[in-house]
C-alpha positions in Angstrom: 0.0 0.0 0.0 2.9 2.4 0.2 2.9 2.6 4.3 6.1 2.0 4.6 6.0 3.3 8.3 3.5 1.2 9.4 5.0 -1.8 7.4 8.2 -1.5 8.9 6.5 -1.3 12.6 4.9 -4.8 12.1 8.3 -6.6 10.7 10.2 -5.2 13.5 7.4 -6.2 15.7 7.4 -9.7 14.7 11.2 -10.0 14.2 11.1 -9.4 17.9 8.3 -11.8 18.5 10.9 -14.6 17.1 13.4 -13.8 18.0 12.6 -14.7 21.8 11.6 -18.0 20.2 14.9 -18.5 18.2 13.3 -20.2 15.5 15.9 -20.1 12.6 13.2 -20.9 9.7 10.7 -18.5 10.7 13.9 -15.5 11.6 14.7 -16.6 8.1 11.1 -16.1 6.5 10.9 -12.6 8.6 14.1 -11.1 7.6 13.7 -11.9 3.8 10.2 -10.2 4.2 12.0 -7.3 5.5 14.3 -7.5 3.1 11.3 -7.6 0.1 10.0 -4.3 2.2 13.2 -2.6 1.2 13.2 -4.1 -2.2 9.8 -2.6 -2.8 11.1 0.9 -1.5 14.3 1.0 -3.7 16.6 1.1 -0.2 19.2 -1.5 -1.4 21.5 -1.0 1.9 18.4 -2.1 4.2 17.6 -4.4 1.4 20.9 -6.6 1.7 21.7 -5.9 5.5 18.2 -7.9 6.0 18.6 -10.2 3.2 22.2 -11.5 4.4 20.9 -12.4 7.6 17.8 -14.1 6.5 20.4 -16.3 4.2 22.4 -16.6 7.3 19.4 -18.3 9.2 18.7 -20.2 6.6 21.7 -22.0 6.2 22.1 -22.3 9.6 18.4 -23.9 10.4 19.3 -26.0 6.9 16.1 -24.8 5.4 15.1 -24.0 1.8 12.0 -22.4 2.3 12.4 -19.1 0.5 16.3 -19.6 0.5 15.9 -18.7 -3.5 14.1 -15.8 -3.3 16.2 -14.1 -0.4 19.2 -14.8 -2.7 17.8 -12.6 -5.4 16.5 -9.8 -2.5 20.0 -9.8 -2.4 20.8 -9.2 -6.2 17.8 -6.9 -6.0 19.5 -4.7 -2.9 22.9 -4.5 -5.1 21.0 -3.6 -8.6 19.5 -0.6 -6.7 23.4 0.3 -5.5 24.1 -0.1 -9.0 26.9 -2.8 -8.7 25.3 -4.8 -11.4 27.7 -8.1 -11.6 27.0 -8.9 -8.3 23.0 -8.3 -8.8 23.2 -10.4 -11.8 25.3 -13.0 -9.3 23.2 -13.2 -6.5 20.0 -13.1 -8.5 20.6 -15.9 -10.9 21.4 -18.1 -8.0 18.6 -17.8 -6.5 16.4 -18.5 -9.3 19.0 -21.7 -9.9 18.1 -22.8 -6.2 14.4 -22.1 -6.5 14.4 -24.1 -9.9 16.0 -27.1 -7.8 13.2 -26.6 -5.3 10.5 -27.2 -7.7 8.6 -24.5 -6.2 7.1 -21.9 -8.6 5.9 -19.8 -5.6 7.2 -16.1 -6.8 9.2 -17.0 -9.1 8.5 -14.5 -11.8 9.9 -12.2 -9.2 13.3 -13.6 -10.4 13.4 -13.3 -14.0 11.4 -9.7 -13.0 14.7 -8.2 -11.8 16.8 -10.4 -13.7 15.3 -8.0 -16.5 16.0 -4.7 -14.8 19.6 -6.1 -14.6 20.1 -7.5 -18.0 18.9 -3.6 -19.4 20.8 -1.7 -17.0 23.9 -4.4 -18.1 23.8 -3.3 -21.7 21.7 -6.4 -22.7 18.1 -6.0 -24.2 17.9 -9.6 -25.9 18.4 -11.6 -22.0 16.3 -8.4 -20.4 13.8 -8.9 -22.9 13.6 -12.8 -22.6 13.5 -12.5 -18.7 10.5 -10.3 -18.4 8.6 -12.4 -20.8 9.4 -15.7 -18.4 8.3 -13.3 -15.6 5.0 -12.2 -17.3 3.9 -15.5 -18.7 4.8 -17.1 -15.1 3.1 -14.5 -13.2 0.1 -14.9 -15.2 0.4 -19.1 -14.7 0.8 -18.3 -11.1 -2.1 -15.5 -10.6 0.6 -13.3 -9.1 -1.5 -10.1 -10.2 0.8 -7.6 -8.8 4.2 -9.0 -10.1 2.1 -9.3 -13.8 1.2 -6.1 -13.8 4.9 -4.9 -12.8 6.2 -7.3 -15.4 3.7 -5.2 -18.1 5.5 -2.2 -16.7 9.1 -3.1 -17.3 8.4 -4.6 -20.9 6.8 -1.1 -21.8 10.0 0.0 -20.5 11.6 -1.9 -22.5 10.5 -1.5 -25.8 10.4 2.3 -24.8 14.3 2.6 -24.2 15.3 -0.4 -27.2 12.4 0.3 -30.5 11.2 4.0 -30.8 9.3 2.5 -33.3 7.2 0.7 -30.8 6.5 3.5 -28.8 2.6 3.2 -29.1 3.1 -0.7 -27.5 4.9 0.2 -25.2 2.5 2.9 -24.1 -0.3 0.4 -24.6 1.6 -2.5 -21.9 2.5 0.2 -19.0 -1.0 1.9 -18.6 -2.0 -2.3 -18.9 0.9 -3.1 -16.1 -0.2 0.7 -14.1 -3.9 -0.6 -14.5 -3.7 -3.9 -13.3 -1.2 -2.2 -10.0 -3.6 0.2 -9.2 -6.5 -2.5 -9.3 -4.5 -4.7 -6.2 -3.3 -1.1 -4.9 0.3 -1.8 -5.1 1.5 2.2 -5.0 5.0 1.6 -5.0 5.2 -0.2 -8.5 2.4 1.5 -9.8 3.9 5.0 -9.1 6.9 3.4 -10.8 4.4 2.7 -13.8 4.2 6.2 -14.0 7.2 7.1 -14.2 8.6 4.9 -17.1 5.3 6.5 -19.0 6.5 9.7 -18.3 10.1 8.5 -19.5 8.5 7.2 -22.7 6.8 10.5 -23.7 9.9 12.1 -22.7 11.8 10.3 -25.1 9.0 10.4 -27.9 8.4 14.3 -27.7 5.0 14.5 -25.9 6.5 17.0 -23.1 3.4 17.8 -21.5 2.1 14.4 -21.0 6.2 13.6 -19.3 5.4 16.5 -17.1 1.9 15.0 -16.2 3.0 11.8 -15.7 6.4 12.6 -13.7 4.3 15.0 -11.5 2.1 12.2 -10.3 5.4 9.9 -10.0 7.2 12.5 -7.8 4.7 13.4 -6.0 3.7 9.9 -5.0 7.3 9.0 -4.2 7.6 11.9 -1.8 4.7 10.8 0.0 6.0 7.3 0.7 10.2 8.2 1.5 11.3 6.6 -1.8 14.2 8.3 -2.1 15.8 6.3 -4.8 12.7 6.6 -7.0 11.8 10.3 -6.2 15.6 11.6 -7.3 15.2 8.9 -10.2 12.3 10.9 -11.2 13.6 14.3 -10.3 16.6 13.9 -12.7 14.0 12.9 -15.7 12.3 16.4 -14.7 15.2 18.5 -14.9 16.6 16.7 -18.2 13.1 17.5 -19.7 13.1 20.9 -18.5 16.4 22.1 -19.3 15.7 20.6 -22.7 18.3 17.7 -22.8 15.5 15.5 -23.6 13.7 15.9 -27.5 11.0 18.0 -26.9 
């Protein structure tokens, strides 16, 4: 819901709750979900401080549940710190360990940021075949909100990679933003908005960028995501000093 106050309240709330228990598979499960709290905020140094100890517990209590996914909420924690080989690292082990588990319980989430980290790597082919595994897996799985975050990202993509497809990828981030905004996920459908005001940006419609990034920033100031709300501030002052086609 974007709440990230109250969010963080509970975790630390029940993180205490276990941690009187020592149970090392459930202080596993709670520190990944911490971790996924951070993930969904864009903090990557909270991200991986959590992350690393929920891998810790895990290993220790020589459990696999969720091992796979708090492996890539690692990779997710660096991709947001921008060291991208060891996002890439972490996050295809954990999609190799949750492929051993035969669990497809959020897996899409994997090839999800997989994507981001193929496209910020230089790679649209792998970033392209990623988020299509993570669309058609989400949509398998009935994992509404990481479908209509993988519709985000592929706009995205076609965005930054085809000009020419500009009008599709329009057409699958107000799908992905619709979808989001239907299961009230505000941090990834804010996001939505701002990759559609990225896409206007780059395809001339100024106004519409302005619109769109507006709504983005403003939503990202309300919630403390500070990765996401400079993200966004640095596409507004592109457009507006005119370093961005017009």
């Amino acid at each position: 819901l974007g709440n990230f106050e109250k969010g963080t309240a509970y975790l630390e709330r029940g993180l205490r709750v276990i941690l009187a228990i020592n149970h090392l598979a459930s202080l596993g499960v709670a520190e990944t979900m911490c971790g996924l709290s951070f993930v969904a905020k864009g903090d990557g140094i909270n991200a991986i401080k959590h992350f690393e100890k929920g891998i810790r517990h895990f290993e220790e209590g020589g459990t696999l549940l969720i091992f796979g996914v708090a492996w890539s909420g690692l990779g997710s924690g660096y991709y947001y710190l921008g060291d991208l080989e060891a996002a890439r690292k972490h996050m295809e082990k954990g999609l190799d360990i949750t492929m051993r588990g035969g669990s497809e319980w959020w897996i899409s989430f994997h090839y999800l940021y997989l994507s981001k980290t193929y496209l910020a790597l230089g790679d649209p082919k792998n970033s392209l075949s990623f988020i299509e595994e993570a669309l058609k897996l989400s949509q398998k799985n009935s994992e509404k909100h990481l479908e209509g975050a993988s519709w985000t990202w592929l706009g995205r993509i076609l965005g930054k990679t085809d000009p020419s497809q500009g009008d599709k990828a329009e057409g699958y981030i107000l799908k992905g933003i619709k979808i989001l905004d239907e299961v009230s996920i505000k941090p990834w459908c804010s996001e939505g908005y701002l990759y559609l005001g990225e896409l206007y940006a780059d395809t001339g419609k100024r106004e519409k960028a302005l619109e769109n990034l507006k709504r983005a920033e403003k939503a990202f100031q309300e919630m403390g995501m500070d990765y996401w709300l400079a993200r966004t501030q640095g596409v507004l002052e592109r457009l507006r000093e005119g370093r961005i086609e017009e």
